[in-house]
ZAVO-477064 format. One record per residue (C-alpha): residue number from 1; residue in three letters; x negated, y, z negated. Coordinates in nm, 4 decimals. Layout:
! ZAVO-477064
<r pos="NUM" code="ALA" px="X" py="Y" pz="Z"/>
...
//
This chain:
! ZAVO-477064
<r pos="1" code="UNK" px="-8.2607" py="0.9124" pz="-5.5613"/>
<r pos="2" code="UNK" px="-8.4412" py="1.1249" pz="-5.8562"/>
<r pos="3" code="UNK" px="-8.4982" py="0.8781" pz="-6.1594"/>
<r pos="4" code="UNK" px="-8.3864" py="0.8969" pz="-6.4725"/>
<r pos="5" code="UNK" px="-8.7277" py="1.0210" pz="-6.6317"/>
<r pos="6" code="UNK" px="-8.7620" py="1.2580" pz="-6.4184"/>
<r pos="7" code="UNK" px="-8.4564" py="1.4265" pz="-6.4763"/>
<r pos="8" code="UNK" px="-8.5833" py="1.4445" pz="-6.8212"/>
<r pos="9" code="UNK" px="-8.8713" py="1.5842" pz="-6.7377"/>
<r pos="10" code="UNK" px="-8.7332" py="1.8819" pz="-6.5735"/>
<r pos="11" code="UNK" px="-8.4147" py="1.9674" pz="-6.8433"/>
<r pos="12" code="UNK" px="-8.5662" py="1.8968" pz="-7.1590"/>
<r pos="13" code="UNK" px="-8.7940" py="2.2076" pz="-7.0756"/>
<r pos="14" code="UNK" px="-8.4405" py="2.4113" pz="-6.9599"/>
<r pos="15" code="UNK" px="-8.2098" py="2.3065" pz="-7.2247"/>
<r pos="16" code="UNK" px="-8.5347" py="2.4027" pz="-7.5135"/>
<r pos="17" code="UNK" px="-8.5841" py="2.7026" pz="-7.3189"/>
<r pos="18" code="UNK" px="-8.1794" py="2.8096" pz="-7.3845"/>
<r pos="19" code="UNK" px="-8.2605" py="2.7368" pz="-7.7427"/>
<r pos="20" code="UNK" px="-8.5173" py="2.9947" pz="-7.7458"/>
<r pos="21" code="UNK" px="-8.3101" py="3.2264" pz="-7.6040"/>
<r pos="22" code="UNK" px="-8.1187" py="3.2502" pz="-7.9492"/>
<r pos="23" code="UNK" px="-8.4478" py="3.3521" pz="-8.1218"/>
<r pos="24" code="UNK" px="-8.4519" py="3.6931" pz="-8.0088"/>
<r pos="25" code="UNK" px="-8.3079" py="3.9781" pz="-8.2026"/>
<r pos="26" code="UNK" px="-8.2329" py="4.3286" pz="-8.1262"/>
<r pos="27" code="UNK" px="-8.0059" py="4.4340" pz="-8.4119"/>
<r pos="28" code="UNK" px="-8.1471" py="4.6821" pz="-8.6305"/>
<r pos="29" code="UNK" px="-8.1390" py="4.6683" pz="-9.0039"/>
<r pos="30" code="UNK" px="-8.0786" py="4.9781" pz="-9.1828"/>
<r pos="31" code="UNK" px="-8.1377" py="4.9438" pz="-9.5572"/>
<r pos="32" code="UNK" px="-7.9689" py="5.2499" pz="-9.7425"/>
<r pos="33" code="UNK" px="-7.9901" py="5.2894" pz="-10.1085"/>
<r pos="34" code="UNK" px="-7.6822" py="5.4297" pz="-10.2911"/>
<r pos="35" code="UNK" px="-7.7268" py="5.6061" pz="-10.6496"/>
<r pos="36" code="UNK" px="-7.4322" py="5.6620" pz="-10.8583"/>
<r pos="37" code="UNK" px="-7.4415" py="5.9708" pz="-11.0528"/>
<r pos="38" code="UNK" px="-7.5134" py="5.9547" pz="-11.4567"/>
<r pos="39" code="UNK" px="-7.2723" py="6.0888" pz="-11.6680"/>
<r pos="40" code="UNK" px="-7.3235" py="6.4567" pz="-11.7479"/>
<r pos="41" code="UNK" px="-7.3460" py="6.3491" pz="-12.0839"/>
<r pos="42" code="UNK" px="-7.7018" py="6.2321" pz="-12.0265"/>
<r pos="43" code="UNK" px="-7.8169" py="6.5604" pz="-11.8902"/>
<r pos="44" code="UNK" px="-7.7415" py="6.8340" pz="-12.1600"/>
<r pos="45" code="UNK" px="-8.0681" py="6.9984" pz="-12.2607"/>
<r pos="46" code="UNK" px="-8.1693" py="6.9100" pz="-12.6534"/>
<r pos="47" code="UNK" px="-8.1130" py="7.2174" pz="-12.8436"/>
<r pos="48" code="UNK" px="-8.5014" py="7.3009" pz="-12.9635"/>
<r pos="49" code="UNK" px="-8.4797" py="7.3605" pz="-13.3689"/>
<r pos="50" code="UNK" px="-8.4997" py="7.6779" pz="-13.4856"/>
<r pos="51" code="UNK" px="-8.7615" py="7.8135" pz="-13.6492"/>
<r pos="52" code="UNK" px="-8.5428" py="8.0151" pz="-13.8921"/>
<r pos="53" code="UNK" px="-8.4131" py="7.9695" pz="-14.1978"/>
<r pos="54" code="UNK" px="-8.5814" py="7.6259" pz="-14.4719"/>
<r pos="55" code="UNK" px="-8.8010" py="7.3756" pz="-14.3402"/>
<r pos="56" code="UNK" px="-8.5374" py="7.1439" pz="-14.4735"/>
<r pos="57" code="UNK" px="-8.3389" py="7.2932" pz="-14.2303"/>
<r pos="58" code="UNK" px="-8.5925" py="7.2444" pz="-13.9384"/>
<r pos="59" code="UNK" px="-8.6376" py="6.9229" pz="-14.0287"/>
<r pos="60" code="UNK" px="-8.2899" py="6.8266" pz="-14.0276"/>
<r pos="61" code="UNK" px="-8.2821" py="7.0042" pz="-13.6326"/>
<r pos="62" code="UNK" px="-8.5542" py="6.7827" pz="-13.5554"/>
<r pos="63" code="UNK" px="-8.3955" py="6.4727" pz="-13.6685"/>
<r pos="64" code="UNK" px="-8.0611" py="6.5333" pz="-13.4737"/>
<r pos="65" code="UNK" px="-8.2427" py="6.6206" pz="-13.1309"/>
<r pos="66" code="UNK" px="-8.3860" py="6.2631" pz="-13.1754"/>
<r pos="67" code="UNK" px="-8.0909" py="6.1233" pz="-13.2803"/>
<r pos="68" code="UNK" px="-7.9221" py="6.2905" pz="-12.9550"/>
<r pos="69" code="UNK" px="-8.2468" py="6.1493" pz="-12.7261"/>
<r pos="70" code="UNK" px="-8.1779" py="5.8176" pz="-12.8768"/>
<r pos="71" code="UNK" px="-7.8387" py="5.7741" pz="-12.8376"/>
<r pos="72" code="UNK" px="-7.8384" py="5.9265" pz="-12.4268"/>
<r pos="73" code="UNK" px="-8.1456" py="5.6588" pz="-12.3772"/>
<r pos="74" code="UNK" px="-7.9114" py="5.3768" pz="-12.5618"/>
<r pos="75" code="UNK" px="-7.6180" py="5.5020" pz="-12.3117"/>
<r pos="76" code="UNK" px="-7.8377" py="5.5144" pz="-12.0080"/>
<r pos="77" code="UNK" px="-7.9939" py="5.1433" pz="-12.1107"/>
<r pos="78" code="UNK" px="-7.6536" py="4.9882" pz="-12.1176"/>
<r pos="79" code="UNK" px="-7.5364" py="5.1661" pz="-11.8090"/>
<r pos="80" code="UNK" px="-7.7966" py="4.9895" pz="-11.6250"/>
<r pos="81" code="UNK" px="-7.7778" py="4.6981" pz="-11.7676"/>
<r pos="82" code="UNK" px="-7.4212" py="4.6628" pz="-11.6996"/>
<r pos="83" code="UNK" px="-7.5302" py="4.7273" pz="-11.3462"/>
<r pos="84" code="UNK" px="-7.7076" py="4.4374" pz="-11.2603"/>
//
């Protein structure tokens, strides 16, 4: 008659052996990355000022192409932001 140890012996090596089994992987991971479009708000070219007409008036095309650039990068920050 096979003793008790020995039994132990031989299927504690088996039943680990069926644990490893479960280790192995073969799935594949596919990582994807998904971009939603920005607004086509956020991509209308800055009118450049004009060099006719007063330098007040330059200057005042000036200031509302940064006020524009501003106010797209203010968008685009809470876009993302709301994102997260």
């Amino acid at each position: 008659m096979i003793s008790k140890q020995v039994l132990i012996r031989v299927l504690t090596p088996l039943f680990l052996l069926t644990l490893l089994s479960g280790c192995s992987s073969s799935a594949t991971v596919i990582t994807e990355t998904i971009r939603d479009p920005v607004p086509d708000t956020w991509t209308v070219q800055v009118q450049p000022p004009s060099l006719t007409g007063t330098i007040g008036d330059y200057i005042a095309q000036c200031e509302a192409a940064i006020v524009q650039s501003n106010s797209d990068k203010q968008q685009i920050r809470e876009w993302s932001s709301g994102r997260r």
